[in-house]
C-alpha positions in Angstrom: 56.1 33.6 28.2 54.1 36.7 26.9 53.7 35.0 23.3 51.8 32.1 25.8 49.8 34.0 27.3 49.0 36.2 24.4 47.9 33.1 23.2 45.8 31.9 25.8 44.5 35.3 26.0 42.8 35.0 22.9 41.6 31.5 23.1 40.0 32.8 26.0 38.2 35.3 24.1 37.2 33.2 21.3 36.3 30.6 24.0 33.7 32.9 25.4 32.7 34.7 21.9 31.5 30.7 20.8 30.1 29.8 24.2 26.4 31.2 23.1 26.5 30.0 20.0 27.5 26.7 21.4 24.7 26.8 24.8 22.1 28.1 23.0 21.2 24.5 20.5 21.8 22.6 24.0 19.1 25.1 25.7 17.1 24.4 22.7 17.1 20.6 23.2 17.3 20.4 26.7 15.4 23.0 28.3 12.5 24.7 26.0 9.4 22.7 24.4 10.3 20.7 21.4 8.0 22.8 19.1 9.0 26.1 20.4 10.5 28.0 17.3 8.1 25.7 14.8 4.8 26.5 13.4 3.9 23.1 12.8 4.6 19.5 13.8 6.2 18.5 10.8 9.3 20.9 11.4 9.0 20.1 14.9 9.8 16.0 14.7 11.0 15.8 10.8 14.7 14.3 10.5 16.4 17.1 9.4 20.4 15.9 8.7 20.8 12.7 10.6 18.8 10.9 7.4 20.4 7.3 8.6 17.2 6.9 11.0 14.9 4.8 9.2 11.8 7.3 9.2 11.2 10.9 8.0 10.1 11.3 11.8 11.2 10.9 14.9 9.6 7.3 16.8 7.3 7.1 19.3 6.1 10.9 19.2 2.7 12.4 20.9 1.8 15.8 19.8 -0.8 18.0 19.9 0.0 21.4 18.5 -1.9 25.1 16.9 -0.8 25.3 13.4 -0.5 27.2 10.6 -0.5 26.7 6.6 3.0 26.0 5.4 2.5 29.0 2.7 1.3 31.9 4.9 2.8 31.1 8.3 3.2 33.7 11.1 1.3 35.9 9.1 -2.6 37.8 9.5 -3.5 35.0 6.3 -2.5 32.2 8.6 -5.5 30.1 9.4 -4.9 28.1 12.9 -6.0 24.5 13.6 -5.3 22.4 16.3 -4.3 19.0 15.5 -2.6 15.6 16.9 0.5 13.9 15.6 1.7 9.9 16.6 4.7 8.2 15.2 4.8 4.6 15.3 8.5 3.2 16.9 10.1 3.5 12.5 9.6 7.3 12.4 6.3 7.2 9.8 3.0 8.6 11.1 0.9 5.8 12.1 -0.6 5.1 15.6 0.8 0.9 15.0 2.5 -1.1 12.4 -0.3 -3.5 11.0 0.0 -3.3 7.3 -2.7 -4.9 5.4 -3.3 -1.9 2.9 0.0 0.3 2.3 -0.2 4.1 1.6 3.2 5.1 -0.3 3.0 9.1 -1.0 4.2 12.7 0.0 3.2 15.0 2.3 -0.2 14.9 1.6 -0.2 11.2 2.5 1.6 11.8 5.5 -1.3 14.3 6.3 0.1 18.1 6.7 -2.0 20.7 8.9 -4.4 17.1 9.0 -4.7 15.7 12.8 -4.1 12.1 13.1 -8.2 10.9 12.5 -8.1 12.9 9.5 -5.6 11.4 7.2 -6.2 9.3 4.4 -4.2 5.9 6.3 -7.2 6.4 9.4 -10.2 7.1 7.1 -9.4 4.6 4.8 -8.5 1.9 7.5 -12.4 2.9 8.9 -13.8 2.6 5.3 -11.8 -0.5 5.1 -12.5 -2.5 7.7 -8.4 -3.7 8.0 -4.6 -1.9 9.0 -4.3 0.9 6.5 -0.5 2.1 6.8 1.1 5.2 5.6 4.5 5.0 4.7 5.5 8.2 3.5 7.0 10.8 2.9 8.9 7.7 1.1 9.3 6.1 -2.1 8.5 2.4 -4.0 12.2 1.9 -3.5 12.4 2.6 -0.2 9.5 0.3 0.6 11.6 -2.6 -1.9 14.9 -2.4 0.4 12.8 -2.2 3.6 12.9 -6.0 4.9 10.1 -6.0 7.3 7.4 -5.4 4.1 9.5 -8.7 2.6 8.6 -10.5 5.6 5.2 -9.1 5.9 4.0 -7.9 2.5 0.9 -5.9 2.2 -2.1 -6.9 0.3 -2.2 -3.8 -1.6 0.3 -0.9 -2.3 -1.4 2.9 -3.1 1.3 4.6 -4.6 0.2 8.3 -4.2 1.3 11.8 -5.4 0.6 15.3 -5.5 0.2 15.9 -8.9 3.4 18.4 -9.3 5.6 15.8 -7.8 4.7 12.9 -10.3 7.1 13.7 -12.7 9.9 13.3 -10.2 8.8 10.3 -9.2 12.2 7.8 -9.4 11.9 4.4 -11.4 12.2 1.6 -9.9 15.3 0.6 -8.9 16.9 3.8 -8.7 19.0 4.4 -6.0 18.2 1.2 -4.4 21.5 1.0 -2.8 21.1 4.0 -0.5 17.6 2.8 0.1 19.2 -0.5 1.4 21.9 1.1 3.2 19.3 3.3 4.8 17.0 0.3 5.8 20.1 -1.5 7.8 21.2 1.6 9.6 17.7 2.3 10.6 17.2 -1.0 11.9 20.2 -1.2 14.0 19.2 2.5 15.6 15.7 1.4 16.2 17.4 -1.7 18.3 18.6 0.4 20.7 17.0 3.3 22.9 20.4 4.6 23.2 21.2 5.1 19.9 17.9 6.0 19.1 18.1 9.0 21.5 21.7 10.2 21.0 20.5 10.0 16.7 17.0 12.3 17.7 19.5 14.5 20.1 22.1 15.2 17.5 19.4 15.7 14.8 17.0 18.3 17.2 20.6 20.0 17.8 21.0 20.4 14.1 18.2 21.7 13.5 19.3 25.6 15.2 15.0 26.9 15.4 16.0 30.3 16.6 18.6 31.2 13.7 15.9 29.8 11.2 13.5 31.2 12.8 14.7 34.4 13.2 16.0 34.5 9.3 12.2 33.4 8.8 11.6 36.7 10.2 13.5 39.0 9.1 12.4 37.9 5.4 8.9 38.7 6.1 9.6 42.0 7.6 11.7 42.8 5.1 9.4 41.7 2.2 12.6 39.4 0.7 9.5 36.3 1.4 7.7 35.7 -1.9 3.9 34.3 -1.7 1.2 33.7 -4.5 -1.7 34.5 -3.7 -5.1 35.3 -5.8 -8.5 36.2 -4.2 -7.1 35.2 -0.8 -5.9 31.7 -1.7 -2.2 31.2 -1.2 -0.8 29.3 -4.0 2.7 27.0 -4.0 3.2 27.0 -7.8 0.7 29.4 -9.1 0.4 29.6 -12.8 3.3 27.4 -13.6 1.4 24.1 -12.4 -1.0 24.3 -14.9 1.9 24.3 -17.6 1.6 21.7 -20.6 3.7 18.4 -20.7 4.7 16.9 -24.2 4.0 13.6 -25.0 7.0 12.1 -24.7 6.8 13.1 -21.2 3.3 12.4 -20.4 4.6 8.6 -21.8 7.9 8.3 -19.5 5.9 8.9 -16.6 3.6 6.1 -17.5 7.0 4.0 -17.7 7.4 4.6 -14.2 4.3 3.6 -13.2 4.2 0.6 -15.1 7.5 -0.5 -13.8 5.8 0.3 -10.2 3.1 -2.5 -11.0 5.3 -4.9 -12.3 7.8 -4.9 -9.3 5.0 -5.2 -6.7 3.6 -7.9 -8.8 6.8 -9.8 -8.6 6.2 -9.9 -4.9 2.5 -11.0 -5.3 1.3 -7.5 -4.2 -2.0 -5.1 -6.1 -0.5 -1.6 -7.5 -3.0 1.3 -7.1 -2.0 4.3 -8.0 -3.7 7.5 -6.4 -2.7 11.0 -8.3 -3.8 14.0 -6.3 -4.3 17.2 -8.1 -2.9 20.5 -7.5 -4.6 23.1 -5.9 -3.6 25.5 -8.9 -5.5 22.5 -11.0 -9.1 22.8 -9.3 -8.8 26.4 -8.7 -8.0 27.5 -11.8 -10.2 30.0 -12.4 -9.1 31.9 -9.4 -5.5 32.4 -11.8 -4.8 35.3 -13.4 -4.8 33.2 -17.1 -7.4 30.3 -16.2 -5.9 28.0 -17.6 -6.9 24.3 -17.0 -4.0 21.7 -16.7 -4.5 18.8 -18.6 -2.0 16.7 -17.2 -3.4 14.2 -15.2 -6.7 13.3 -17.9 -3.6 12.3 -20.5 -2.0 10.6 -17.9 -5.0 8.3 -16.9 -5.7 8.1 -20.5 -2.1 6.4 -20.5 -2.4 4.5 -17.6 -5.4 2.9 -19.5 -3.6 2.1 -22.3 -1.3 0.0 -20.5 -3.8 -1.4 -17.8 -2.3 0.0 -14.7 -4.7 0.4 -11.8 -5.5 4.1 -11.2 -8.3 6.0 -9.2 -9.2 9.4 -10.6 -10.1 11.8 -7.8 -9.6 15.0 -10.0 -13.3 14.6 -11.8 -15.1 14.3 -7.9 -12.8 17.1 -7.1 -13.6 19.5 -10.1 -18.0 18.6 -9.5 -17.1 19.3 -5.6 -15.6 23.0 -6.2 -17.0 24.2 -9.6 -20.7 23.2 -9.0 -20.7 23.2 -5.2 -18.3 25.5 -4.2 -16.8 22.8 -1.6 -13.1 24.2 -0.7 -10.8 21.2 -0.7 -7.8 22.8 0.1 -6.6 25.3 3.6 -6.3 28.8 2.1 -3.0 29.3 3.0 -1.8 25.3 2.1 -1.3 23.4 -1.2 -2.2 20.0 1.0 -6.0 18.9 0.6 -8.0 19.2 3.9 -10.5 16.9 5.5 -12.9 17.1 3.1 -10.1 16.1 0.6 -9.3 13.4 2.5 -12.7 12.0 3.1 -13.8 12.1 -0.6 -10.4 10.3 -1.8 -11.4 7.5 0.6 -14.8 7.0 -0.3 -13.5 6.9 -3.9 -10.6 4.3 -3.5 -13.0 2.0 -1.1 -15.5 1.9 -3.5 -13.0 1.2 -6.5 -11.6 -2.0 -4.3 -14.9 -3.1 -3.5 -16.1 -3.0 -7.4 -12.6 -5.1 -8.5 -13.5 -7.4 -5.4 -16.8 -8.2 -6.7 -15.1 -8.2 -10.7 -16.2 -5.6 -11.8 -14.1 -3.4 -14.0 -11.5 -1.7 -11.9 -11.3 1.4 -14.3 -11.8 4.9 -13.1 -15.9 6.6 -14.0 -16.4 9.6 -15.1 -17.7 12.1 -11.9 -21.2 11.6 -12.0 -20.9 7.8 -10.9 -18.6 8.5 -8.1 -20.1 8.8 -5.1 -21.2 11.8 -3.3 -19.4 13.4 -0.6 -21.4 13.6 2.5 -19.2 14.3 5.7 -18.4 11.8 8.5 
């Protein structure tokens, strides 16, 4: 009888040393603002471990939130901005489904410390004149296994990357399996509130803001957080994204590319693809060697070669900064700003209008392009 209740003694104990740790997620959920421990809406409504949803987001969200750079946050370099977020019912950042033009990319696509009238999908789709949809953060295979683009296809797929992320970018067909798997549990969550709400529940739950933010914290205070930064410009990469690429290399990621256009062209859909350069790449000269990357010029120069459909925003981007002194980047963010935005539009409207009309479709050196203005 004592061993029992020795026992139950110390279950007790343990029982009430967990309890906190156990309430607190549940108070998180259930009681305090969605976006309390975040800085920005991205952490605030990204899928963090329940990746069987078929977004990056969580559907059907309205936010409007203060935010900070991603590279400088709670911190006197953090420049605030107030901006809107809506997610469409499949967890990707648009304010409807309609789908004539199709915006695959990263972050940048999906438009970071960018309120909803600012990213490329709702410039372009003004510019346009027809449903501009931005489908990322994803990839060209997810967009392959996701059935509702084989029922609808687009008229034209941008596949779009921050220049630093290109030569990740996966081949066709890779991982198409877990794409497809991915694409039938998403569809069978999205089918039910229920399910969609116990899957956004268990996800925010998983997510534990105060431990992450608190680590957050303490790393700062106790200088263990790293950040480059060179005459007040905070950096992701800093000297490293400028490095030099072999051949070879600078040839395999033309595979990919190619290998993009010919899938979508199996499909009857245009390929466009829409490199977006570092910040490290149009600020070099604010890095300590200066070194100018040369990556995406070879790749282009490639992409020529081989007749894949490109528009080259780095050239508008160099004549904007170098001659004009037009900042195209947050200080504390590697994501382009509005002003970003607004030139890559103009360029990639007026690069559809001139293949419309047949005229050649290959990118112009800077002085052709048109000049930014401001909306």
């Amino acid at each position: 009888m004592q061993t029992n209740n020795g026992v139950k003694k110390l279950l007790l104990k343990l029982t009430l040393l967990a309890f906190p740790f156990i309430l607190w997620p549940l108070v998180e959920v259930f009681v305090l603002p969605m976006n309390y421990f975040t800085f920005r809406i991205w952490e605030t409504i990204s899928v963090n471990t329940v990746r069987v949803m078929s977004g990056p987001f969580y559907p059907n969200m309205h936010l409007k939130m203060v935010e900070e750079g991603e590279l400088a946050p709670r911190t006197p370099y953090a420049k605030k901005r107030l901006v809107e977020w809506r997610t469409d019912e499949y967890g990707y950042r648009n304010s409807d489904t309609k789908h004539d033009v199709l915006l695959i990319g990263d972050s940048n696509i999906t438009g970071a410390k960018l309120s909803q009238d600012e990213t490329l999908a709702a410039v372009l789709e003004d510019n346009l004149g027809k449903p501009v949809y931005s489908f990322a953060p994803a990839t060209v295979n997810r967009f392959l296994a996701t059935d509702r683009f084989e029922e609808q296809p687009p008229e034209l797929v941008i596949v779009s990357s921050i220049e630093r992320r290109i030569p990740e970018l996966p081949a066709a067909g890779e991982n198409s399996f877990g794409s497809k798997v991915r694409n039938y549990t998403g569809n069978l969550i999205n089918a039910s509130p229920v399910l969609t709400y116990l899957a956004v529940t268990a996800d925010r739950i998983s997510k534990l803001g105060l431990y992450r933010y608190t680590l957050a914290t303490i790393e700062r205070a106790t200088g263990k957080r790293e950040y480059i930064a060179y005459n007040n410009e905070f950096f992701i990469e800093g000297e490293v994204a400028n490095r030099d690429f072999s051949e070879q290399e600078v040839d395999q990621i033309a595979d990919v590319l190619e290998g993009y256009r010919d899938a979508l062209a199996k499909r009857g859909i245009r390929f466009m693809f829409l490199p977006i350069p570092n910040k490290e790449n149009i600020y070099y000269q604010l890095l300590p060697s200066q070194k100018k990357a040369t990556f995406l010029p070879r790749l282009m120069a490639k992409l020529d070669q081989r007749g894949v459909e490109y528009v080259n925003i780095q050239d508008r981007f160099d004549s904007l900064y170098q001659q004009k002194q037009v900042s195209l980047y947050p200080a504390d963010d590697a994501h382009w700003n509005n002003v970003a935005v607004e030139v890559a539009a103009q360029l990639v409207t007026k690069h559809i209008a001139k293949a419309k009309n047949g005229e050649s479709s290959s990118s112009e050196p800077h002085k052709n392009l048109v000049n930014y203005t401001g909306r």
